[in-house]
N, C-alpha and C positions, 0 to 999 in steps of 0.2 A: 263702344264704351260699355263696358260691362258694372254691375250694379256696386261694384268698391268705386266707381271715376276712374278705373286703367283704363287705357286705349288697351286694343290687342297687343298693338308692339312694345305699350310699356309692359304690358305681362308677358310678354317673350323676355325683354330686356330682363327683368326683374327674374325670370326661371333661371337664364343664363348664368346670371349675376351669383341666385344659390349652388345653384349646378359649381360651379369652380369655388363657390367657398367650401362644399362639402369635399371636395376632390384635395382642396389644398388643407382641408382636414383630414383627409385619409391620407395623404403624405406626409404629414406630421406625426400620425399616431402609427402609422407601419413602420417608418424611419425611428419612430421615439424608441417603441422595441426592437430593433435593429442594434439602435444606440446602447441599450440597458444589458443586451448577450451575446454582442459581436466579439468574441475575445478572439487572441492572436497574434494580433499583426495585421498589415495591410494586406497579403497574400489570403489569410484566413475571412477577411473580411467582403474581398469579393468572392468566395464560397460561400456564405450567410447570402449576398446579395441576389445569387444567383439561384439557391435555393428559393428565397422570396421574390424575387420579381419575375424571372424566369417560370423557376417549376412552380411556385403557388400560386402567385395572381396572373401570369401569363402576358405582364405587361409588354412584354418583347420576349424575343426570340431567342435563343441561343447566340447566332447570327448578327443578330441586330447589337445583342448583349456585346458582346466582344470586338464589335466595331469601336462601343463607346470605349471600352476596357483600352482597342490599340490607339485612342487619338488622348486617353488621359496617359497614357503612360509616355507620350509624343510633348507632353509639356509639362513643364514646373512643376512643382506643387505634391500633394498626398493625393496619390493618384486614387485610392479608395474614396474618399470623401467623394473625386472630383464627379467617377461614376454616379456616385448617388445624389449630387449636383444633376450631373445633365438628364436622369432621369428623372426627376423630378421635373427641371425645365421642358423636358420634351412633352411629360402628358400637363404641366398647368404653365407655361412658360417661365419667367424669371421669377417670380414668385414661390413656382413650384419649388423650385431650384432652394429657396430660401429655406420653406418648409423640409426638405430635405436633409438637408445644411442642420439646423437649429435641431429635427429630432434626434439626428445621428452623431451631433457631436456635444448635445445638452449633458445627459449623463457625464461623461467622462469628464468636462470641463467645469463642470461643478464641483465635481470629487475633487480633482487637484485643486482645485483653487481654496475649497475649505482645507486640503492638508497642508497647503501655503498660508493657509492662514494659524494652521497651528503650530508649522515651522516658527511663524514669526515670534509665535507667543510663547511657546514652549521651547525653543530650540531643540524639535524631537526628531532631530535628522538621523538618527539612527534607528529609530521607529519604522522611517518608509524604508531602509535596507533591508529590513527582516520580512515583509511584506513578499516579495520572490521567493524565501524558502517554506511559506507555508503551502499545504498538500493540496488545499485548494487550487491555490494557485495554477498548480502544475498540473493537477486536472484540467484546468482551464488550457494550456496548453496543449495537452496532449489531445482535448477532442477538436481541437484546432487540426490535426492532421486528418482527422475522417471528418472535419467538411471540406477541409480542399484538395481529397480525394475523392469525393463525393463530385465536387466542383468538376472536375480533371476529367471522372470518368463521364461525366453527361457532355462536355463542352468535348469530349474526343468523339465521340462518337457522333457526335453532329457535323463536328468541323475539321473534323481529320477522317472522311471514309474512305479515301485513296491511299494510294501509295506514294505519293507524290506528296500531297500534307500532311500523313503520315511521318515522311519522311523529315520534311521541311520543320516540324515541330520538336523531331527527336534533336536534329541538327543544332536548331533555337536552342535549347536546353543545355548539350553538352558546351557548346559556343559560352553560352550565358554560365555556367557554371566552371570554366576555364577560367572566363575573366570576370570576372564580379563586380564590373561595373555600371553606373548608371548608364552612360556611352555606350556600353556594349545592349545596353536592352533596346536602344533607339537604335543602333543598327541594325541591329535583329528583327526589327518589325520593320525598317524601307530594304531588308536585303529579303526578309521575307515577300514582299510584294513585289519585289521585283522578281524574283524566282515563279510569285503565283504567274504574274504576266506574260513569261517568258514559256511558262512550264504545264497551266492550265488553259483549257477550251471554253469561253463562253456560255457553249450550250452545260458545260457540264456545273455549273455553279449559278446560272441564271435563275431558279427557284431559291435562290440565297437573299432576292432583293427584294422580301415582302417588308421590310419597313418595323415601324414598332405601331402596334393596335394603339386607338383609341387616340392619339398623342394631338397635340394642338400644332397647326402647322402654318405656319413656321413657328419654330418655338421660340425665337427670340426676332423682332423686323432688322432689316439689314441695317437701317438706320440704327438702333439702337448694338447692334452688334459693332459696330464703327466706333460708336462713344464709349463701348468699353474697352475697344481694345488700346483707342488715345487715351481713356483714362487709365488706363495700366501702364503705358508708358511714361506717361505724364507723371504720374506720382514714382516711380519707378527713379526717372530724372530729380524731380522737383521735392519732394520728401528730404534728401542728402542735404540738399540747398538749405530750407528750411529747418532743419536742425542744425544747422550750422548759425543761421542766420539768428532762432530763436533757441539758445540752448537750454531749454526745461525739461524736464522728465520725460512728459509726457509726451512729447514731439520725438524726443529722441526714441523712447521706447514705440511707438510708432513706426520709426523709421527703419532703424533695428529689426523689428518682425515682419514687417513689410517686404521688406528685401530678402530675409528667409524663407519666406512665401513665394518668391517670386524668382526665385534664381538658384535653390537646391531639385533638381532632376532626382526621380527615381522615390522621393517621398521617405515616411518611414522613418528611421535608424538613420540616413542617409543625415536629414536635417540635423541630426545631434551634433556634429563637431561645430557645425556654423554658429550653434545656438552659444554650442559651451567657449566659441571665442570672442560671442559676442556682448556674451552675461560675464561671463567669471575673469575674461580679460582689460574690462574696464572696471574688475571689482563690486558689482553690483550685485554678482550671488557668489558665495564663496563652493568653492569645491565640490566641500561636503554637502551644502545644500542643494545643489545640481545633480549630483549624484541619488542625492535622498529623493529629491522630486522622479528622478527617470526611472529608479526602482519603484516606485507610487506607480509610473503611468504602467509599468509593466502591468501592475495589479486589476486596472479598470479596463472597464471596456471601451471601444472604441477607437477615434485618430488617436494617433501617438503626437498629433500634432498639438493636442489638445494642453500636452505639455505647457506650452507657451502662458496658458492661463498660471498656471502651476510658477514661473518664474516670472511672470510680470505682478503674481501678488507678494512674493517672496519682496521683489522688488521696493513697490509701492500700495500693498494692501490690495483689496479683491476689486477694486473701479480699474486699478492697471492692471490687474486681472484680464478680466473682461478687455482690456482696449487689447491686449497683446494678442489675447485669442483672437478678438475679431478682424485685427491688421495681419495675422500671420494666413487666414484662410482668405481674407479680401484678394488677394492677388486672381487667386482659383475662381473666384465669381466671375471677375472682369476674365478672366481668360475659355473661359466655357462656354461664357453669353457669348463672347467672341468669334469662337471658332466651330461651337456648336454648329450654325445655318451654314453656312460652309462646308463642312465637312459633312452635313445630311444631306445637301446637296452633288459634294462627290462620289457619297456610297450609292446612290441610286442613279447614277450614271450606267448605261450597259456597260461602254468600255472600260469601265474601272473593276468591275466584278471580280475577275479574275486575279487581280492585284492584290484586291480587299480580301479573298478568299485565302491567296499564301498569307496577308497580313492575320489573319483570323488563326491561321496555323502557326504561325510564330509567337501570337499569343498562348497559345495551349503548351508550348516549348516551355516560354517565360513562367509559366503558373509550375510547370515539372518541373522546373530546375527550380524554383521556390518551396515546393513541397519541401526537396531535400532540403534545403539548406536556405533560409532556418527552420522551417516548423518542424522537418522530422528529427533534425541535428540536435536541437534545442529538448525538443518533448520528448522523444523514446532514449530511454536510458537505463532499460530493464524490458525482460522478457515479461511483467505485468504491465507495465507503461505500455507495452504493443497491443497485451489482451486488452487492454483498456478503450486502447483506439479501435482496436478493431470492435466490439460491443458498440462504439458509437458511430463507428461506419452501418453496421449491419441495422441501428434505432433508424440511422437517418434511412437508409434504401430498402431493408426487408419491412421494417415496422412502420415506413412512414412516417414515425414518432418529426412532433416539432422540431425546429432546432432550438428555441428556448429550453424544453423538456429534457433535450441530448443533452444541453449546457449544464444546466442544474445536474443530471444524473452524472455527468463524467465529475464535475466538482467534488461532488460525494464520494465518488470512487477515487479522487485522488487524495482527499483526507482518510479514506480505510487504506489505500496502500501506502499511506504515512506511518500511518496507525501501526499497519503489519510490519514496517521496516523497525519503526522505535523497536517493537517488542522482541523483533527477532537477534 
């Protein structure tokens, strides 16, 4: 006993104790900046990711990275978010995950839900329309293509050095770009592992399986990975019931975004039509105000899922706000704690190695055929809009420069070639 009355083990106890609250403060405040200049899209937003957890902090690997990348894109849900879920849970477990969660989707789900709230008071649905054609904007945009070709060229060179996942990535890409579907990008990552299996040698992809630094292990116990995945289904079932049974707003809207969480593949833009059959065809957001919110969330950064906040205050003020955000990404929690220990367990199996290795190349496929279409389709639209990207490609890899600082810098540059088109 030491001269405060700790025993030794309560001052272990107690180091421990700070030790993960500081850690699940550094996941908070690296995710909160994430959240504040992630713009994009989900495609652009695992190139921010990867930039930061990858190349800056080093919390994993390339390798490791793009396992979690092929097992979120393998379920429901905003496959971006779900990344920076499990990497959170992996270095502080379910909490982690939380902190994650909370920094990277606060920003953007605050913004909409205060322009929901001045939809309601102003009826300034035409306000968030205009919001897409400001220069900013589309700055924002366009340096959205030099991080996820920034992303593309570090993730190929790691995970494509053969000719073989070379090849299997190109394949991914044209495949996934043929058919533009959510379906087709789950294909493309179990026909991609079946090709690594089939096509790669163990000894050549065995240095693939160092794991992610520093991480809590297990990140989530089997037992409690079990009660999320019953309670996913559980409410999944039992939510429909209960709105039915108790018909109030708040149940329903619950319900509603619950199951848009939980049963749109592929994340994103993907979720828009469920949403707009779910809101504007029971009458509860009109058209125009569905419309006004979706050109809003173009504008912020971050999930697009965040949306949800944005038409449950439209709804019923910023409290159904708040509940529509937090039922539309619950599904994603319960499904990561779930399948997280599982699927760590698979990747560091020897015989799976080679599987995981074509599945790692069909993700580098999936991120090419995203480049194009949308970020590059959407953002390059003039021979300055390319000088543009490219200046923010060359900040992020010759200059190192941040990616917040890229953000800011390409903004600027897309209000001066606003600026040069008015005049010309």
């Amino acid at each position: 006993m030491n001269s405060s009355g700790l025993t030794r083990d309560d001052s272990r106890a107690a180091g421990f104790a700070a030790a993960g609250y500081r850690r699940l403060l550094e996941l908070l405040l690296v995710a909160l900046r994430l959240g504040l200049t992630s713009f994009g899209g989900p495609v652009a937003h695992l190139g921010y990711f990867r930039e930061e957890y990858v190349v800056r902090r080093r919390w994993l690997d390339d390798a490791a990275y793009a396992d979690l990348v092929a097992l979120c894109q393998l379920l429901p849900g905003p496959a971006s978010s779900q990344v920076g879920m499990a990497i959170g849970m992996m270095r502080a477990g379910f909490w982690g995950g939380v902190a994650s969660w909370l920094g990277f989707t606060l920003p953007s789900a605050a913004a909409l839900i205060l322009f929901g709230a001045l939809v309601n008071k102003t009826d300034a649905a035409g306000e968030g329309a205009t919001l897409t054609q400001a220069g900013w904007v589309h700055g924002l945009l366009v340096v959205a293509v030099a991080v996820v070709a920034h992303a593309i060229w570090g993730m190929a060179a790691n995970l494509t050095p053969d000719r073989v996942r070379a090849t299997i990535a190109v394949v991914a890409a044209i495949v996934v770009l043929a058919v533009p579907t959510a379906l087709t990008q789950v294909a493309v990552i179990v026909l991609g592992g079946l090709l690594g299996h089939l096509l790669l040698r163990r000894p050549a992809v065995q240095a693939a399986n160092r794991g992610i630094p520093g991480t809590a292990r297990p990140p989530i116990p089997g037992a409690g990975a079990v009660v999320a995945l019953v309670l996913f289904f559980g409410l999944l079932i039992g939510l429909p019931l209960l709105a039915r049974a108790y018909p109030v707003p708040a149940v329903a809207v619950l319900d509603r975004f619950y199951r848009a969480g939980s049963l749109v593949f592929g994340g994103g833009h993907v979720v828009l039509p469920w949403l707009q059959t779910g809101v504007v065809g029971p009458g509860w957001v009109t058209a125009e105000q569905f419309l006004a919110g979706y050109a809003a969330a173009q504008a912020v950064p971050g999930p697009l899922f965040t949306f949800a906040g944005y038409l449950g205050t439209v709804i019923g003020g910023w409290s159904m706000g708040a509940l529509a955000t937090v039922a539309i990404f619950f599904p994603s929690f319960l499904l990561i704690a779930g399948a997280l220990p599982y699927w760590d367990r698979i990747r560091r199996h020897a015989s799976f190695q080679p599987a995981l290795q074509g599945v790692n190349a069909a993700v580098v496929g999936l991120l090419l055929a995203a480049f194009y279409d949308p970020v590059w389709t959407k953002a390059i639209r003039s021979p300055l809009d390319f000088g543009l990207a490219a200046a923010a490609f060359s900040l992020l890899v010759h200059w190192k420069a941040p990616a917040w600082l890229v953000v800011m810098a390409a903004a600027l540059g897309g209000e001066l070639l606003a600026a040069l088109a008015s005049a010309a």
